[in-house]
C-alpha positions in Angstrom: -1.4 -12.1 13.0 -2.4 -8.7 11.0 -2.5 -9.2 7.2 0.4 -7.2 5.0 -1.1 -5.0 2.0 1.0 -3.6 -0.3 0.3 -0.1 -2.1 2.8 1.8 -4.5 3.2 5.1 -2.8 4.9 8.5 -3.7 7.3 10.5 -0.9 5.9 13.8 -0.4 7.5 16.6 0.8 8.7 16.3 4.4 9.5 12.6 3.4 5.3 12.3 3.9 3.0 9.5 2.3 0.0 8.5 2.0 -2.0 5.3 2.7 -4.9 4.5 -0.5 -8.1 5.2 1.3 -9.0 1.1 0.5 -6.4 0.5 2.8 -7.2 2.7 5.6 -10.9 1.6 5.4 -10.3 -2.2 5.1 -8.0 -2.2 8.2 -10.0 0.4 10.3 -6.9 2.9 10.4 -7.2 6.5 11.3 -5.3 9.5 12.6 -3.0 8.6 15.6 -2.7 4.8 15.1 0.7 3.6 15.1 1.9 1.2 12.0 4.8 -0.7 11.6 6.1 -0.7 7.7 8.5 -2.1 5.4 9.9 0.0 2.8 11.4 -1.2 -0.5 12.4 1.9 -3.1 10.8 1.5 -6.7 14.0 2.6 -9.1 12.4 5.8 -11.8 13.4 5.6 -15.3 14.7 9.0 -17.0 11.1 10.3 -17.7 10.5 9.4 -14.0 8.5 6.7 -14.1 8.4 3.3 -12.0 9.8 0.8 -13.9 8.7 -1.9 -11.9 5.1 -2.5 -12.4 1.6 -1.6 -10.0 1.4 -5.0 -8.2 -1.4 -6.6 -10.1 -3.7 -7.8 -6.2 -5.2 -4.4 -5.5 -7.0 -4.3 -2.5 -10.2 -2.2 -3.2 -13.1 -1.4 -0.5 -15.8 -4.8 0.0 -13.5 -6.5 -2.5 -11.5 -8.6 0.2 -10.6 -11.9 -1.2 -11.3 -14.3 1.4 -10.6 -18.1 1.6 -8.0 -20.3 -0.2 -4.7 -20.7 0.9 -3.5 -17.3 1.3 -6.3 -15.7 3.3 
């Protein structure tokens, strides 16, 4: 079973977004691969920021956590 990340992402024009490079490395993705996704919309506050907060696990390039009960 594939592992879920989770980015904070901006729409684009033409409703376009893009996947963090960490991402696209760690799970080998490249132009013409089909993904299946799950969108959830962060509410902006008046001066257009998220008010929710970055989710704190980033996943970063050779920085995989591996092990332990969750992966």
């Amino acid at each position: 079973m594939a592992k879920k990340r989770l980015a904070t992402v901006k729409v684009m024009g033409g409703g376009r977004v893009t996947i963090p490079s960490e991402i696209r490395d760690i799970e080998s993705i490249k132009e013409g691969d089909y993904l299946e996704i799950s969108i959830k919309k962060i509410e902006q506050s008046e001066d257009g920021n998220r008010q929710e907060p970055i989710p704190q696990k980033r996943y970063q390039k050779g920085n995989r956590k591996q092990g332990g009960k969750n992966g």
